[in-house]
Each structure stands twice: as structure tokens, then as C-alpha cells.
C-alpha positions as CSV (number, residue, x, y, z in Angstrom):
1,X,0.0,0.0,0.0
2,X,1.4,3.4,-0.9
3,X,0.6,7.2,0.9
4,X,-1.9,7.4,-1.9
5,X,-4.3,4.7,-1.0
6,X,-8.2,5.4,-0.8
7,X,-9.8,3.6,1.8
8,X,-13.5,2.5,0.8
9,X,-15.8,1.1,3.6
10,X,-19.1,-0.3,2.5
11,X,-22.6,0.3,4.2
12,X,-25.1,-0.8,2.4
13,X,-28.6,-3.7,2.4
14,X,-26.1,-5.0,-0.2
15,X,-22.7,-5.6,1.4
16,X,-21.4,-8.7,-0.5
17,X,-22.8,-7.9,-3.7
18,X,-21.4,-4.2,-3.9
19,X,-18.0,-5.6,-2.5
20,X,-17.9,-8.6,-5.4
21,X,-18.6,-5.7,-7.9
22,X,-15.9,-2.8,-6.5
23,X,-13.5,-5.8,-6.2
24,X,-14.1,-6.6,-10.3
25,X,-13.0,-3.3,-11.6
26,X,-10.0,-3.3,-9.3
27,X,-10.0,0.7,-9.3
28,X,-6.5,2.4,-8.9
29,X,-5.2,2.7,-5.4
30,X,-8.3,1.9,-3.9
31,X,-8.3,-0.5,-1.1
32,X,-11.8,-2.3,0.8
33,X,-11.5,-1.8,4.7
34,X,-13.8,-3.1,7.3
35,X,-12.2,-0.6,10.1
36,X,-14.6,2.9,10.1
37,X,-12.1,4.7,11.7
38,X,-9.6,4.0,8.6
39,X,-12.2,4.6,5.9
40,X,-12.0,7.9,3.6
41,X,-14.7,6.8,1.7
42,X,-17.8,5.5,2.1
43,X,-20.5,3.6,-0.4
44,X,-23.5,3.7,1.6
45,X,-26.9,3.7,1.8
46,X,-28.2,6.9,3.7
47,X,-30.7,5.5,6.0
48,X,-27.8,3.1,7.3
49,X,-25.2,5.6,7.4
50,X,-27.1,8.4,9.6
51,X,-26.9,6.8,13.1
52,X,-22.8,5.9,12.2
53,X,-21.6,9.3,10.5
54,X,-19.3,10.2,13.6
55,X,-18.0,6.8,13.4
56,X,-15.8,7.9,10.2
57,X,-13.2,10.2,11.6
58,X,-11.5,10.1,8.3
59,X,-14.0,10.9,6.1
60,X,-13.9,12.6,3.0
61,X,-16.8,11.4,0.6
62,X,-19.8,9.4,0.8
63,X,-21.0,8.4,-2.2
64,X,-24.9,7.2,-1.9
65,X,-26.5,4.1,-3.3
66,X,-29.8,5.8,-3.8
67,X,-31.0,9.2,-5.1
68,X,-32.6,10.2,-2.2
69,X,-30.3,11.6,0.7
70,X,-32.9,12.8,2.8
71,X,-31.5,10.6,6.1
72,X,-28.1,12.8,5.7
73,X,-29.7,16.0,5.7
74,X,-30.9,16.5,9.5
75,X,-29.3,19.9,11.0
76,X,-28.0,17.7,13.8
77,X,-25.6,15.8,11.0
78,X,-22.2,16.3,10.2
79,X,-21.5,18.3,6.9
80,X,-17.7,18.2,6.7
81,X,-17.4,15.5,4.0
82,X,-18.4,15.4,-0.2
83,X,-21.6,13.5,-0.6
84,X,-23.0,12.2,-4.3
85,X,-25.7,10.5,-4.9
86,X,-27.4,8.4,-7.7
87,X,-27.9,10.5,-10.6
88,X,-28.8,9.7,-14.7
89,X,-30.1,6.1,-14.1
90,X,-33.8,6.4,-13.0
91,X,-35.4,7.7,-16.0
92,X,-36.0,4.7,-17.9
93,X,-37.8,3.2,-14.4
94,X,-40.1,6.0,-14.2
95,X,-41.1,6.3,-17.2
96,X,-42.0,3.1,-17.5
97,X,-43.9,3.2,-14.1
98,X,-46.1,6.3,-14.8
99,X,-46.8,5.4,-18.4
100,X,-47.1,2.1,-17.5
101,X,-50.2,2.9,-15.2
102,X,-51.1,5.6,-17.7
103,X,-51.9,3.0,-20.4
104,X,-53.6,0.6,-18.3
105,X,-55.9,3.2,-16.7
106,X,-56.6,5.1,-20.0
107,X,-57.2,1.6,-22.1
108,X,-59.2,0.2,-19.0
109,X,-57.2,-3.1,-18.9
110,X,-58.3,-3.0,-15.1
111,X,-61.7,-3.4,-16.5
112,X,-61.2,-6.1,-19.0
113,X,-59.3,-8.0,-16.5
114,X,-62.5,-7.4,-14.6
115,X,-64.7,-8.8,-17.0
116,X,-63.4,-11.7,-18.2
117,X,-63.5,-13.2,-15.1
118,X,-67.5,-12.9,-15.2
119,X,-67.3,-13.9,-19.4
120,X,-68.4,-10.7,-19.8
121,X,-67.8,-8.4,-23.0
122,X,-68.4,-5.0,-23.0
123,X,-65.9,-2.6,-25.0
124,X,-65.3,1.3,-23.3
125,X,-64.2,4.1,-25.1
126,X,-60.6,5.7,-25.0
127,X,-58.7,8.2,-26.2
128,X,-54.9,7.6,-27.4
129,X,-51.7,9.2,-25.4
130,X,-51.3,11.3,-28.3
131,X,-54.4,13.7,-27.1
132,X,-53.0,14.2,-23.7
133,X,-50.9,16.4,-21.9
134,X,-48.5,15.5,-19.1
135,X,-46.7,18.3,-16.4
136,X,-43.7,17.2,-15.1
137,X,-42.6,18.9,-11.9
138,X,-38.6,19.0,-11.3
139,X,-36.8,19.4,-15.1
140,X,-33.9,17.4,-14.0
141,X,-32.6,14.3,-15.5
142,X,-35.7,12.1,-14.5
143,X,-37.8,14.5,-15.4
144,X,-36.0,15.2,-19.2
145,X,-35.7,11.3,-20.1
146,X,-39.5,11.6,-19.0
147,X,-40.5,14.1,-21.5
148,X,-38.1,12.3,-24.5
149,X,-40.1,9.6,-23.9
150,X,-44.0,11.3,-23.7
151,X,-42.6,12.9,-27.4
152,X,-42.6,9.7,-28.6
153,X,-45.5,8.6,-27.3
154,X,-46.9,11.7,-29.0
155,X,-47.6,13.5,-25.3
156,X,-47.4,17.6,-25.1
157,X,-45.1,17.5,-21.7
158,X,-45.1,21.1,-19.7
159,X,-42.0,21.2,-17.4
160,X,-42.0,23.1,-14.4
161,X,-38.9,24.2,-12.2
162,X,-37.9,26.9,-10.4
163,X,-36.0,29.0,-12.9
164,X,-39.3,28.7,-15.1
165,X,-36.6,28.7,-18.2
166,X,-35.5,25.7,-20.3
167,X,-32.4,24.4,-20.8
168,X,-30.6,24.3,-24.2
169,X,-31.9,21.6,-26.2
170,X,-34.8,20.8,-23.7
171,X,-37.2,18.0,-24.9
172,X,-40.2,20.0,-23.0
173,X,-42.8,22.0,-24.9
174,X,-43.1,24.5,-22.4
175,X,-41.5,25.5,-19.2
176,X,-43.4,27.3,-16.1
177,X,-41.6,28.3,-13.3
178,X,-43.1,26.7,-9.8
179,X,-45.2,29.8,-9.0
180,X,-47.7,28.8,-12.3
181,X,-48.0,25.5,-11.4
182,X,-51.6,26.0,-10.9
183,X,-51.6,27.0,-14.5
184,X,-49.6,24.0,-15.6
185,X,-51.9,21.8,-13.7
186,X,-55.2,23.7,-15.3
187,X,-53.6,22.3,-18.9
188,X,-52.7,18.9,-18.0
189,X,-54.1,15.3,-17.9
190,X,-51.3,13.8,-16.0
191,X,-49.0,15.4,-13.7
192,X,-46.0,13.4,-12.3
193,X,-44.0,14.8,-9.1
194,X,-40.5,14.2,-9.4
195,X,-39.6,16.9,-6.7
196,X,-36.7,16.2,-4.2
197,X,-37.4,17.2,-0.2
198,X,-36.1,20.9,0.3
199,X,-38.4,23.3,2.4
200,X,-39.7,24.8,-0.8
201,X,-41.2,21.6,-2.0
202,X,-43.1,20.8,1.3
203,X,-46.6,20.7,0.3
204,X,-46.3,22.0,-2.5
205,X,-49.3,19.7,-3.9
206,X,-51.7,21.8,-1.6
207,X,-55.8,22.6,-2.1
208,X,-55.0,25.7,-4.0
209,X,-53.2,23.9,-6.8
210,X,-54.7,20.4,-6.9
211,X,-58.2,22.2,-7.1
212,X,-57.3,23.4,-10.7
213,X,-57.0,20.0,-12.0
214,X,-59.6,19.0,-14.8
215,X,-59.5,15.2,-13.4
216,X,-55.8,14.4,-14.1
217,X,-53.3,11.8,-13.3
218,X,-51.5,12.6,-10.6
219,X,-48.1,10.4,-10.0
220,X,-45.7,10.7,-7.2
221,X,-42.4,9.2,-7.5
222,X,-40.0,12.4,-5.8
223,X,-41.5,12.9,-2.1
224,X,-44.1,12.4,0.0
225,X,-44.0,15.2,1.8
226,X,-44.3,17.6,-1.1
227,X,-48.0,16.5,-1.0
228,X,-51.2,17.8,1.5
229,X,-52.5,14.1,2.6
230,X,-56.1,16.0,3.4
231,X,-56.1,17.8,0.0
232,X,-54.8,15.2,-2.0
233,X,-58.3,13.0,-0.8
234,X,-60.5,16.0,-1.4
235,X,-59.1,16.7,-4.9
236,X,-59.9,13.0,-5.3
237,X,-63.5,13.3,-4.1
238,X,-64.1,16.2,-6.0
239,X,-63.0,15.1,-9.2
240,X,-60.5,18.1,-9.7
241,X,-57.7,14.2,-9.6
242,X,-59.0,11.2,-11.4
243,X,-56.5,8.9,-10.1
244,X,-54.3,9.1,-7.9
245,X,-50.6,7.0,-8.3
246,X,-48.4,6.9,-4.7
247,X,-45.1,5.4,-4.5
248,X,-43.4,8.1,-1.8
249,X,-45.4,8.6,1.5
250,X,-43.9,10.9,4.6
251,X,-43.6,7.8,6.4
252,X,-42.6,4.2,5.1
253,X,-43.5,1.7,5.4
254,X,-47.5,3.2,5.3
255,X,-48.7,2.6,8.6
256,X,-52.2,0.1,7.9
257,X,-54.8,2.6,9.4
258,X,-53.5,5.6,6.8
259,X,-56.7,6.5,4.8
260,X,-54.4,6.0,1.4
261,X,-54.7,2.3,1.8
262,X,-59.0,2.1,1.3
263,X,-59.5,5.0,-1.0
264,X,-60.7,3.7,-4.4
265,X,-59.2,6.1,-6.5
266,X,-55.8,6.1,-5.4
267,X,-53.0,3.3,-6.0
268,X,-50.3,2.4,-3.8
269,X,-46.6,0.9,-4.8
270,X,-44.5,0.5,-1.5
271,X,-41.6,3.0,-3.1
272,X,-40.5,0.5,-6.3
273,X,-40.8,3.2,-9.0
274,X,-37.0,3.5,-10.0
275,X,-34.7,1.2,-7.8
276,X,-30.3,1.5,-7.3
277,X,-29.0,-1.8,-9.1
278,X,-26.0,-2.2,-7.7
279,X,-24.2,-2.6,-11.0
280,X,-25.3,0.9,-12.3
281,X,-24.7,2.2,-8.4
282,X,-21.1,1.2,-9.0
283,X,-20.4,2.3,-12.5
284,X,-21.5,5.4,-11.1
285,X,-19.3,5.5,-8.1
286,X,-16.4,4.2,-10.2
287,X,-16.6,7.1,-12.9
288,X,-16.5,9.9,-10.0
289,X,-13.4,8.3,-8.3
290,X,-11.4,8.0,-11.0
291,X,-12.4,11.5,-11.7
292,X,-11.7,12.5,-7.5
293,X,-8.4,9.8,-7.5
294,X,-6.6,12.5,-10.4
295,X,-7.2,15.3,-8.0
296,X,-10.1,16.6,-9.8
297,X,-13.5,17.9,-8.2
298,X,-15.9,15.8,-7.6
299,X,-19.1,16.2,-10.0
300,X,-22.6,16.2,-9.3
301,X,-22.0,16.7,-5.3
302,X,-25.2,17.3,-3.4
303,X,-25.2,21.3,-1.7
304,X,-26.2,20.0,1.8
305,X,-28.0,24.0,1.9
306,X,-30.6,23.0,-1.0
307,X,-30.9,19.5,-0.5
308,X,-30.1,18.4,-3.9
């Protein structure tokens, strides 16, 4: 071992698995240690990592398995360290998960599946993706590969952010910045939530805004916090929501006597929207410490100020 040697502990639901992989790609001057105290970096997942933070004297980067790095952003933590999370790989997944339900609710496949059961034939009336109109809130990478992929399904896709600007090249038809999006919402038949936890996303999703719905689609796959439980459920009985589609709640797992779990126009996925395979975690964490072993900065580091 020479004075430039990387220590790399591993905290994760995952251990042998991420250890097999690191091990495979035999990065330079990177050795595995099972000693906290001699670790610089740390491959972890955040939840796991919160309670043992002061246990890494040595610490210099944590790089997380999963997007979300809420668990590392208490007031009470340490901040002293670089922290990165999992960036560029969930599109695919969410696309797939919110036009996944999209189809099967628009096409009633629900229904069909319904009626076969009782040999019973009776066709329903739809119209194709191409009349619709999605708003996605948060224009980062998720919410890009999202749009690219409404395009092709022939989707109009409204973007919303804070800067209320597009970037060069954006695959959005419009952009509003987060103060319109009532008026986003007012235009849309399917709104998807891609929204990190900051204080300005907090219930955001409130009665003001969900009341100038039309009877969308309203998918959550960022937090659960940015929506009003309350208002979300009268949206729903009003018929400002059609359907509702949950896979991020304030608390997890949902606790059985939530009112989420009987309401018959929401559905509920226990947070399996996009998930961290460990292969792509590690290609990830394997192109940023090359980049950090040269003495370069480290890219895409999470400012623990915004949250993101």
C-alpha cells in the first residue's frame, strides 16, 4: 500500500454484492476496509449511514446508493465530507412506471381484466396518449428522459422548475416556473411529481393547486411530503384528480390505518418506482473516483444548503 491509497468502507442492504462488484473493476489505489475509523470513503446507503456518521473520523466522501439523501440531511448531522448521490439512471424506471399505469388506466385493462372473469364483453371508449398532456414537476434528469419519452409517445409534456426557463436543447414544450403551477396543472391530464425534499417543496401539492385540476393523473415518485394528505383526498372526491398514483409517502412503510390504503381512487406501490441496481450504483461511483483519484472535483456533489 502506498501514501496514496483510498480507503473505501461499505454500508449498504447489499454488502457482498457491492463488495464482489468494486473488487471486479479493481480501481487504482483503492483498497476495501472493514475498520470505520480507517475509511476515507464510504459507499453507503443513507438511511444506514445516519446513526454511524461520527463513526468515520477520516471521512472525506460518501457516495450514496440511492438518489434520495434525505437521512443525511438533519441539521443535527455532520456536513464536513463530499456527498453524491445516484444521478442519470432512474429515468428509464419512471417512465416506465407512470406510463405504465397511464396505459392501463386510460385503455381500462383493469376493466377487462374485470370482466373476463364474469365472461363478460363489454368494449369502453378511450382516447390515445397522443391527445394528452403531461406536467412534469422538477426538469432534472428524471424529469428530461421523461418528457423524451412522452414525445414519442406523441404526449405535449409542460415542465415546471424553479428558474421557469428551459435548458438548451430541452425536450419540453413548455416551461413554467413553480409559482404557475396551478396554470400548468389547469392544462394537464397527467402530472407526475419528481420533486426532491427541500423546504420549498413541502406541500407544495396543496388545495390551492390540486383544485385546478380538470381530473388528471397525478403520479408521485419524488416525495411524500411535497404533498397535503387531506387535500390530495379531497381533490380525489371532487373530481379536480382522477386517479391518484403513490409510491413516496412521509412515512414508510404506510402505517395500515393511513386513509391512502382504502381509497378507491388512489394506488399504492411500497416506493419500487426506479430502484439502485447495484451494477449501475457502481459504474456510477467508479466514474466519480477515478475523476476524485486525479485530484479533480468531484461532479454532481449534493449542496447539503438546497438538499439536492
Amino acid at each position: 500500500m502506498n501514501i496514496f491509497t483510498k480507503k473505501l468502507y461499505i454500508l449498504t442492504e447489499q454488502n457482498e454484492i457491492y463488495q464482489k462488484l468494486i473488487e471486479s473493476l479493481a480501481l487504482p489505489n483503492l483498497q476495501l476496509t472493514d475498520n470505520k475509523q480507517h475509511a476515507d470513503l464510504v459507499l453507503a446507503s443513507p438511511p444506514l449511514l445516519a446513526s454511524q456518521l461520527d463513526d468515520f473520523e477520516n471521512l472525506q466522501w460518501v457516495q450514496s446508493v440511492y438518489a434520495g439523501i434525505d437521512a443525511l440531511m438533519k441539521d443535527s448531522l455532520r456536513r464536513d465530507y463530499q456527498l453524491t448521490n445516484v444521478k442519470g439512471i432512474f429515468g428509464q424506471q419512471i417512465a416506465e412506471y407512470v406510463f405504465g399505469f397511464a396505459i392501463k388506466h386510460y385503455r381500462h385493462f383493469e376493466q377487462y381484466k374485470a370482466q373476463q372473469k364474469e365472461q363478460h364483453w363489454n368494449p369502453y371508449q378511450y382516447k390515445t396518449l397522443d391527445t394528452k398532456t403531461i406536467t412534469i414537476v422538477g426538469t432534472g434528469t428524471i424529469g428530461e428522459h421523461l418528457a423524451k419519452v412522452s414525445t414519442a409517445f406523441g404526449v405535449r409534456a409542460i415542465g415546471v422548475n424553479t428558474r421557469g426557463i428551459p435548458t438548451p436543447g430541452s425536450p419540453f414544450n413548455e416551461i413554467y416556473h413553480i409559482d404557475e403551477l396551478s396554470s400548468a396543472i389547469e392544462k394537464s391530464d397527467i402530472v407526475v411529481s419528481t420533486l426532491p425534499n427541500t423546504a420549498n417543496t413541502i406541500g407544495i401539492f396543496n388545495r390551492q393547486v390540486l383544485s385546478a385540476g380538470n381530473g388528471f393523473l397525478m403520479f408521485n415518485v419524488g416525495r411524500g411530503n411535497s404533498i397535503v394528505q387531506d387535500d390530495l383526498i379531497s381533490a380525489l372526491d371532487n373530481g379536480f384528480i382522477e386517479h391518484a398514483f403513490l409510491d413516496v409517502f412521509e412515512q414508510e412503510p404506510l402505517e395500515p390505518s393511513h386513509p391512502y390504503w382504502e381509497h378507491p381512487k388512489i394506488t399504492i406501490t411500497p416506493h419500487i418506482a426506479a430502484l439502485s441496481f447495484p451494477e449501475q450504483v457502481v459504474d456510477i461511483f467508479a466514474r466519480h473516483y477515478k475523476h476524485w483519484e486525479q485530484g479533480y472535483t468531484l461532479q454532481d456533489c449534493i449542496d447539503f444548503d438546497k438538499g439536492y
